[in-house]
C-alpha positions as CSV (number, residue, x, y, z in Angstrom):
1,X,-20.1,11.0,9.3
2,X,-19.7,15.0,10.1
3,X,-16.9,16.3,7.9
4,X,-15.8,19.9,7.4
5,X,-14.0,21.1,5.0
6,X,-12.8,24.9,5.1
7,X,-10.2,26.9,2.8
8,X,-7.7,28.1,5.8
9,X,-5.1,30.5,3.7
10,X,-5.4,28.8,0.6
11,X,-5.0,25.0,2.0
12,X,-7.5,22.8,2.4
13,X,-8.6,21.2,5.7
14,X,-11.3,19.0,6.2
15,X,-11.9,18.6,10.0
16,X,-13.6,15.1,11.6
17,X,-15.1,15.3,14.8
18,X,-15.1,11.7,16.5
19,X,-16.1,12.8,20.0
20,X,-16.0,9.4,21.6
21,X,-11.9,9.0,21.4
22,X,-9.7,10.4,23.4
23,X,-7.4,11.1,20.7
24,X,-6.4,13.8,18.2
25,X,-4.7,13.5,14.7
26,X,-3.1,15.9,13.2
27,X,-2.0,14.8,9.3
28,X,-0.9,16.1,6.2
29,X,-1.5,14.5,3.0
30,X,1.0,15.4,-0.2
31,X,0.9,14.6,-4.1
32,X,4.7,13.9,-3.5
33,X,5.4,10.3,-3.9
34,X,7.7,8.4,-6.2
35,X,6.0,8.8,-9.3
36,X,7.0,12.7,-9.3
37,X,10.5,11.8,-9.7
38,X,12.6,10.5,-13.0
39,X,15.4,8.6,-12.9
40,X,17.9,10.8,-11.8
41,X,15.7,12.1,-9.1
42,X,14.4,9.0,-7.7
43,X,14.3,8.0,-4.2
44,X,14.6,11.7,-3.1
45,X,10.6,11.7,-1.9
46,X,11.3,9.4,0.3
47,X,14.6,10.9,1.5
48,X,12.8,14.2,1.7
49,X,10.4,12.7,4.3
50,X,13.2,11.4,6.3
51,X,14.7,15.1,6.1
52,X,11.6,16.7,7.6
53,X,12.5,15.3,11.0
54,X,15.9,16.8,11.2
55,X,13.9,20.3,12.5
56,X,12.7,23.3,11.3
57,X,13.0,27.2,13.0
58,X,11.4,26.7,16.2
59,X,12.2,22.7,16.7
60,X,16.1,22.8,15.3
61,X,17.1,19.2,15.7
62,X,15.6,15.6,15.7
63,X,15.4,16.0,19.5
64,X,13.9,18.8,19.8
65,X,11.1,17.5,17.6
66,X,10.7,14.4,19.6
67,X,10.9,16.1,22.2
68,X,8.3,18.5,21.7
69,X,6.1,15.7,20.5
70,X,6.5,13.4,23.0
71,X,6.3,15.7,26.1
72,X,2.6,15.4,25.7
73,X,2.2,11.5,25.2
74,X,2.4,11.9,21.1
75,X,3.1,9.9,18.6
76,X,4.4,11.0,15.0
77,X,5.7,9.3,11.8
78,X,5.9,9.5,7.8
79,X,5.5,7.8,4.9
80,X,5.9,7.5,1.4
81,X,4.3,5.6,-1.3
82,X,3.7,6.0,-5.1
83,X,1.6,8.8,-5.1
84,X,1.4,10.4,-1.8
85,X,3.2,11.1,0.9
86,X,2.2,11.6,4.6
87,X,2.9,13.2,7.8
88,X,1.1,13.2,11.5
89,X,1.2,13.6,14.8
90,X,-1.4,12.1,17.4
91,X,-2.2,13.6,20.3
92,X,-4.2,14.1,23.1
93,X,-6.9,16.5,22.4
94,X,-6.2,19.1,24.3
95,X,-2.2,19.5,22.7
96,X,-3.9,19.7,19.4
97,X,-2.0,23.2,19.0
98,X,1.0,21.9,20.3
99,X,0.8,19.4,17.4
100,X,0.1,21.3,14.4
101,X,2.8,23.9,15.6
102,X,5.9,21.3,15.5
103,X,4.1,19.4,12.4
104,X,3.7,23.0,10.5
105,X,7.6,23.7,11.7
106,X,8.8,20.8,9.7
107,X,7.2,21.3,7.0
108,X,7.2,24.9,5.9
109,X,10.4,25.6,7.8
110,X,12.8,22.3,7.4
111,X,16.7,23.1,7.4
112,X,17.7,19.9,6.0
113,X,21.4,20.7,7.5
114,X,24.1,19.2,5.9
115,X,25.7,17.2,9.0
116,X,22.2,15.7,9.4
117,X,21.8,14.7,6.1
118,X,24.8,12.8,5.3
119,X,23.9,11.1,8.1
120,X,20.9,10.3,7.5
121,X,22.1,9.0,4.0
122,X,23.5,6.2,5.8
123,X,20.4,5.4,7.3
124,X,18.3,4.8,4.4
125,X,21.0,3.2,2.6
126,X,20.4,0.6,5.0
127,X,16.7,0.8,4.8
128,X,17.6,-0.3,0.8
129,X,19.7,-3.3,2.2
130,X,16.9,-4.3,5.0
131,X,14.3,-4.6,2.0
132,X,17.1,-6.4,-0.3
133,X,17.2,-9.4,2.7
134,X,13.7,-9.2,3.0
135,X,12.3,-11.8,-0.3
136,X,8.8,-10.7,0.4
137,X,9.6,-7.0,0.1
138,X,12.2,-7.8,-2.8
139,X,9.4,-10.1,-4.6
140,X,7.5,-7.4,-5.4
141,X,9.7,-4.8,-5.8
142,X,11.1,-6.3,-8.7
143,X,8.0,-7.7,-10.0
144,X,6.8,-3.8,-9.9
145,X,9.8,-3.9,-12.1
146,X,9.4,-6.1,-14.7
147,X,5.5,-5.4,-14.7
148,X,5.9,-1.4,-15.1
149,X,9.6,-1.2,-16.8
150,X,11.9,1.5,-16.3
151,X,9.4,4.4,-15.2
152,X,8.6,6.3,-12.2
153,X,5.5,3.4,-11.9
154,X,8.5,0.1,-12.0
155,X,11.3,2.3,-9.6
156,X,11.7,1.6,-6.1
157,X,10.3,4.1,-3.9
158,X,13.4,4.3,-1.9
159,X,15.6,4.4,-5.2
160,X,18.9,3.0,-5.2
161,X,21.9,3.6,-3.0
162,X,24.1,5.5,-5.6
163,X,21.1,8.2,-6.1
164,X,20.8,8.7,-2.1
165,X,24.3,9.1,-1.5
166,X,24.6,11.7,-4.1
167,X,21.4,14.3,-3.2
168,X,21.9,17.5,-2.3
169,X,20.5,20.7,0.1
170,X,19.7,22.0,-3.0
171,X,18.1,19.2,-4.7
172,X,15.9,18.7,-1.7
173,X,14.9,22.5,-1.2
174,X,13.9,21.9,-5.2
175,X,12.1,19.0,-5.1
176,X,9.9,20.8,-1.7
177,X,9.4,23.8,-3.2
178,X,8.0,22.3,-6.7
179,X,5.4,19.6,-4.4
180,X,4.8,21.2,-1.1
181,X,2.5,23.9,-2.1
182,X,-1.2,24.6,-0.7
183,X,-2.5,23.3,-4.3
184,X,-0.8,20.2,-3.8
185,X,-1.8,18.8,-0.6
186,X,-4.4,18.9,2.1
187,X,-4.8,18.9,6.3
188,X,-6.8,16.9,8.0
189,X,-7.9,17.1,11.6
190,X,-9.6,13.7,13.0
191,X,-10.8,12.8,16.4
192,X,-11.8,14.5,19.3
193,X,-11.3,18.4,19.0
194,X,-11.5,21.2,21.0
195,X,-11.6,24.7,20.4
196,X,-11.8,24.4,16.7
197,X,-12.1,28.1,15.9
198,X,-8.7,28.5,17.4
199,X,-7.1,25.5,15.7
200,X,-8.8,27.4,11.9
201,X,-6.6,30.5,13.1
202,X,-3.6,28.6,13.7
203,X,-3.4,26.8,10.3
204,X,-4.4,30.2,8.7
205,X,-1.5,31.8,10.5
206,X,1.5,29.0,9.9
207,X,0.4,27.7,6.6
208,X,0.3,31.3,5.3
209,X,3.3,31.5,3.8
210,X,3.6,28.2,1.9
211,X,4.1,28.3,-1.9
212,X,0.5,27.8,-3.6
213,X,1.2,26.3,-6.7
214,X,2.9,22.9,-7.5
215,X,5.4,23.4,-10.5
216,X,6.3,19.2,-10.8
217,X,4.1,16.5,-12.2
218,X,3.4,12.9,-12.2
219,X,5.2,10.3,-15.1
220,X,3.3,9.9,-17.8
221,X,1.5,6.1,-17.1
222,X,1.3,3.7,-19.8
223,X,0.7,-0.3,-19.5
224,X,3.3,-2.3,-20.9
225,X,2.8,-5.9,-19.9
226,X,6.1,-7.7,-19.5
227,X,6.7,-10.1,-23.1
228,X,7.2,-13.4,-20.6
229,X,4.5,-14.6,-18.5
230,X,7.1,-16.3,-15.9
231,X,10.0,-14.8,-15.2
232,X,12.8,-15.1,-12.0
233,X,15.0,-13.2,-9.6
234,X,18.1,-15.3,-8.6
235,X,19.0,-14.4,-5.1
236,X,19.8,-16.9,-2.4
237,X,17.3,-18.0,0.2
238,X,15.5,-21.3,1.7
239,X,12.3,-20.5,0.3
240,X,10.8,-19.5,-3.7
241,X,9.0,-16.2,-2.7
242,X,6.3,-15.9,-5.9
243,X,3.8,-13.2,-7.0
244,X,1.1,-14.2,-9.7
245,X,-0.6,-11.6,-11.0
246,X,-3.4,-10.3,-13.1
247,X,-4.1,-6.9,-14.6
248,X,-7.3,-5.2,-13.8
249,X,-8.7,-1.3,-13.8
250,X,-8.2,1.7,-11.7
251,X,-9.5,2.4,-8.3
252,X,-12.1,5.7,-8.7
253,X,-13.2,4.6,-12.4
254,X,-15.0,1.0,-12.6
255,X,-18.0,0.2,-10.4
256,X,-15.8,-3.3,-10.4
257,X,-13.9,-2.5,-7.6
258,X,-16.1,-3.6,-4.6
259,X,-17.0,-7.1,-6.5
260,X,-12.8,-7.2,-7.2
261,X,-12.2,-7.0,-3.6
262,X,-14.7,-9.6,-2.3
263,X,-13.6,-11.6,-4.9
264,X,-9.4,-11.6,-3.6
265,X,-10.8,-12.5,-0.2
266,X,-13.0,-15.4,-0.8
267,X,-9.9,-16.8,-2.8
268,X,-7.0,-15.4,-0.6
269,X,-8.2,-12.6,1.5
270,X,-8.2,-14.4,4.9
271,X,-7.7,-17.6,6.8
272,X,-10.9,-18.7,5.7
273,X,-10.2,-18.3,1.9
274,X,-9.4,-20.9,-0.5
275,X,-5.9,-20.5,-0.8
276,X,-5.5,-20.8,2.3
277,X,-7.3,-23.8,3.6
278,X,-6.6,-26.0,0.6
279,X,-3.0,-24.7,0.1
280,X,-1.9,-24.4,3.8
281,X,-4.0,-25.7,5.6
282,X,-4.8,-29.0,3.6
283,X,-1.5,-30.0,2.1
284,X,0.9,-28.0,4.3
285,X,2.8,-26.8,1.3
286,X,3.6,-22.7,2.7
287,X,3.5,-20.7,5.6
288,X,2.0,-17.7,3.9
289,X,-0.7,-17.6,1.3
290,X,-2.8,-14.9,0.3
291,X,-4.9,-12.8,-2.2
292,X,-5.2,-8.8,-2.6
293,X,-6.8,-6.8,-5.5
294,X,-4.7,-3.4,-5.4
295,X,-6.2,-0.6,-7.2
296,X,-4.7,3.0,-7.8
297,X,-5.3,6.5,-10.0
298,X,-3.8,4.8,-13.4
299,X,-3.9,0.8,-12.8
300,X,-4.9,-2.9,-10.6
301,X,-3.8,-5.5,-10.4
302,X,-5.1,-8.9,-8.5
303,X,-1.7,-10.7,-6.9
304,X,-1.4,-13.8,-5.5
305,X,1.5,-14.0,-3.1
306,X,3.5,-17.2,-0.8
307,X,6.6,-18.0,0.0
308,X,7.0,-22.4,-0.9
309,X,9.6,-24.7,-0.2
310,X,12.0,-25.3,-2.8
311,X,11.7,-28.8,-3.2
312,X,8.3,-28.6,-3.2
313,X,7.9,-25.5,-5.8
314,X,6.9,-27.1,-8.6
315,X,4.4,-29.1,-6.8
316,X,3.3,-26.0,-4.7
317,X,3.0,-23.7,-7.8
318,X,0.7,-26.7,-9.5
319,X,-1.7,-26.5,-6.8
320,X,-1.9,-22.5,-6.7
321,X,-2.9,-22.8,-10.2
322,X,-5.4,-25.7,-9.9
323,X,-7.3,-23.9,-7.4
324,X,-7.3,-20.5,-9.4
325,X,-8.6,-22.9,-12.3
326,X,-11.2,-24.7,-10.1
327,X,-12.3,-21.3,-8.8
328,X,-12.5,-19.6,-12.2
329,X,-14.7,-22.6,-13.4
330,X,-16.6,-23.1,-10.5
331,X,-17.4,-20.1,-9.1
332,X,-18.2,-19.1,-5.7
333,X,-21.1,-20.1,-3.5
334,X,-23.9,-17.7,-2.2
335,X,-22.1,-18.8,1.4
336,X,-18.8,-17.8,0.6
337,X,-20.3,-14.3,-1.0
338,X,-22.3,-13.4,2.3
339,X,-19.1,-14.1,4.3
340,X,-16.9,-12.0,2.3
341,X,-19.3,-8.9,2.8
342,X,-19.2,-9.3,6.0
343,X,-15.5,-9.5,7.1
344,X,-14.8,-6.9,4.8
345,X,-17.9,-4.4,6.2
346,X,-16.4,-5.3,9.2
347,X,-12.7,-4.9,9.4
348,X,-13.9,-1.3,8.0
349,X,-16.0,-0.5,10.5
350,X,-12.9,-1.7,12.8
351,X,-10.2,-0.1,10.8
352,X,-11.7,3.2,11.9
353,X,-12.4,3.4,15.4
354,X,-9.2,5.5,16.1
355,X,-8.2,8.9,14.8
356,X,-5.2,8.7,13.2
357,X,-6.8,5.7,11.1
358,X,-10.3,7.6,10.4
359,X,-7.5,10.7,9.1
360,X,-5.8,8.1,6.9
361,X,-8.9,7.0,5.5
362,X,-10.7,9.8,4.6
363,X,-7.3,11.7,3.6
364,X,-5.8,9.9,1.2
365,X,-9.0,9.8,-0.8
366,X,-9.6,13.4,-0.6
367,X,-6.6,14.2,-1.8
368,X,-6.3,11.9,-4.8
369,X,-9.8,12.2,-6.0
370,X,-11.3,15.1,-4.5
371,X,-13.9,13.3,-2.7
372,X,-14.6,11.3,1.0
373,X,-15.3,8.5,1.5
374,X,-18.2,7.1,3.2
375,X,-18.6,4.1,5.5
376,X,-22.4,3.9,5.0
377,X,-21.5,4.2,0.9
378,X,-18.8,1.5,1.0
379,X,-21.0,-0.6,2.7
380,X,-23.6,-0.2,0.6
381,X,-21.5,-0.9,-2.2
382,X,-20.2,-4.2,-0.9
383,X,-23.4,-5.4,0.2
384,X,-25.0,-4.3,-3.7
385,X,-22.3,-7.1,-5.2
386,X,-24.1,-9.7,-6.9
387,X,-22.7,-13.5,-7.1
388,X,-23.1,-12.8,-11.1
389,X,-21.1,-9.4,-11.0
390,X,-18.5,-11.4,-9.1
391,X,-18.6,-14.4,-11.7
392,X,-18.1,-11.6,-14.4
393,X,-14.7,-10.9,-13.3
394,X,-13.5,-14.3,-13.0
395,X,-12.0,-14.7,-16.9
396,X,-9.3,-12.2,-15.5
397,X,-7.8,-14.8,-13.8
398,X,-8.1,-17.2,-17.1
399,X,-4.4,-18.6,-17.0
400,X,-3.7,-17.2,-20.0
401,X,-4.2,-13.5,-18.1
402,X,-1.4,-14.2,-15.0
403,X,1.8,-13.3,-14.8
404,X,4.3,-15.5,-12.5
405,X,7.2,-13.5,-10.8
406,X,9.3,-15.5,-8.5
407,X,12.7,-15.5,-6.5
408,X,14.8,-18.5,-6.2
């Protein structure tokens, strides 16, 4: 894997040549997410990324900028998480330029005009009320708030409807200029590219005058578990949408991780998991099972979601436990370890055939830990798992460990 990384007017751009797509992404990748805000403040990354669109100088309204992108067969989008958030446009190769300019225009240039963004107020408050019908989206947002409390770790990225309504031009402008900075964010360039030299001019030219040092920071993290290990939402709907969940460790710090991951997809990962045969497939008792270990910069966690029938939660939720406890005592079989390695090796090698996802995955990394990653690595890694290392891990799913979070 070739990657270059050059200091282009103070920002740094790593560049990834895959010269057998026919594609070109362009994508910028900011320590901006939710945990920079407080309470008063939150929601307003993700309303800032909805902003961006409205136009810059050059591109003055949303249709100009979709317009510019999408005379050349592009694609563009946004998003915002905890930590970061995102912005790209793919392209054919040879509109590379074309790219950057309008994606560079946004950025370092938005208006955020007052017309636009009252409207666009409206919009995300209905975002909020999409994701309050949606139980699987709701499940965990308030689980993320009973597990992290009232912090920037337990808010809702899109923060609630009385905070939206009530930002301002110059709250926005505040919360850009204090993130957006050269210091506080990096440009990758993934896929097939041509005429590279001049693309290195171009960012050196338009990035120029961005702000170079970041002035906000991220909450202060600090595990609180919640003082009940069950715990409900009341909210009406046909089904009882449960997490169950376990604490665990940080993404970039414990050589755990890789064993953590094949370990959530021999019990949950895929179709051919546990959970899934012996809890949908065997006893028909949900539509959706499954198993994920999620791992950030302060914290994991190993959840356990599904959505069961309520006349047949209690019965449902029995079962999910029994096979936790049958797998924690048990352990797993030298079959089900070679397996795992292998669908996860491969829905990596698959994940990053294209270039907007080989951008997203070497980005996101880079910018949170200052380092790429590696397909040969990973897959080293995962295939270095031992059954024992896996069996190690198993007492975090002891009962005693898991949280249960449901809505009924």
């Amino acid at each position: 894997m070739n990657i270059q990384s050059e200091q282009l007017s103070g920002l740094t751009t790593l560049f990834l040549p895959m010269n057998d797509t026919y594609s070109t992404t362009v994508q910028l990748f900011v320590k901006a997410g939710s945990i920079y805000e407080n309470k008063q403040t939150n929601g307003i990354s993700h309303f800032l990324e909805h902003m961006f669109f409205k136009g810059g100088k050059k591109y003055t309204t949303p249709g100009d900028v979709a317009q510019a992108v999408e005379s050349f067969g592009g694609e563009f989008n946004a998003y915002t998480g905890d930590e970061i958030a995102s912005y790209y446009v793919k392209c054919p190769p040879q509109h590379a330029s074309s790219a950057l300019d309008v994606l560079a225009d946004m950025m370092i240039h938005a208006q955020f005009p007052q017309e636009e963004m009252e409207r666009e107020k409206l919009v995300v408050v209905q975002e909020i009320k999409m994701y309050d019908d949606n139980p699987q989206a709701l499940v965990a947002e308030q689980w993320n708030k009973r597990y992290y409390g009232d912090n920037a770790y337990g808010r809702s990225i899109l923060g609630p409807e009385e905070n939206v309504m009530g930002f301002t031009r110059e709250d926005l402008f505040a919360h850009q200029k204090a993130l957006y900075t050269k210091d506080n964010m990096i440009l990758v360039i993934a896929g097939k590219i041509e005429n590279q030299t001049a693309l290195k001019a171009q960012i050196s030219e338009v990035f120029a005058e961005l702000g170079t040092t970041k002035s906000g920071g991220a909450a202060h993290y600090e595990r609180s578990l919640p003082s009940e290990q069950t715990s409900f939402y009341d909210k009406k709907t046909e089904q009882n949408h449960l997490i169950i969940a376990a604490p665990t460790f940080p993404y970039k710090e414990e050589p755990r991780y890789y064993a953590a991951r094949l370990l959530s997809t021999i019990l949950g990962g895929n179709m051919s998991s546990r959970l899934f045969q012996n809890i949908r497939e065997k006893q028909g008792l949900c539509y959706y099972i499954g198993a994920r270990h999620s791992a950030g910069t302060h914290d994991g966690l190993f959840m356990i979601r599904a959505g069961i029938d309520k006349e047949r939660f209690e019965f449902g939720l029995e079962k999910i436990y029994e096979e936790i406890e049958k797998f924690v005592s048990e352990g797993i079989t030298d079959e089900e370890l070679a397996n795992a390695k292998s669908y996860l090796i491969g829905k990596l090698q698959m994940g990053i055939e294209s270039s907007d996802e080989m951008a997203e995955f070497i980005g996101s990394d880079f910018l949170l830990y200052n380092e790429t990653n590696n397909l040969e690595d990973i897959m080293k890694s995962y295939n270095a798992v031992t059954k024992q290392e896996i069996h190690d891990l198993l007492p975090l799913l002891a009962k005693e460990h898991l949280y249960l979070y449901y809505i009924k």
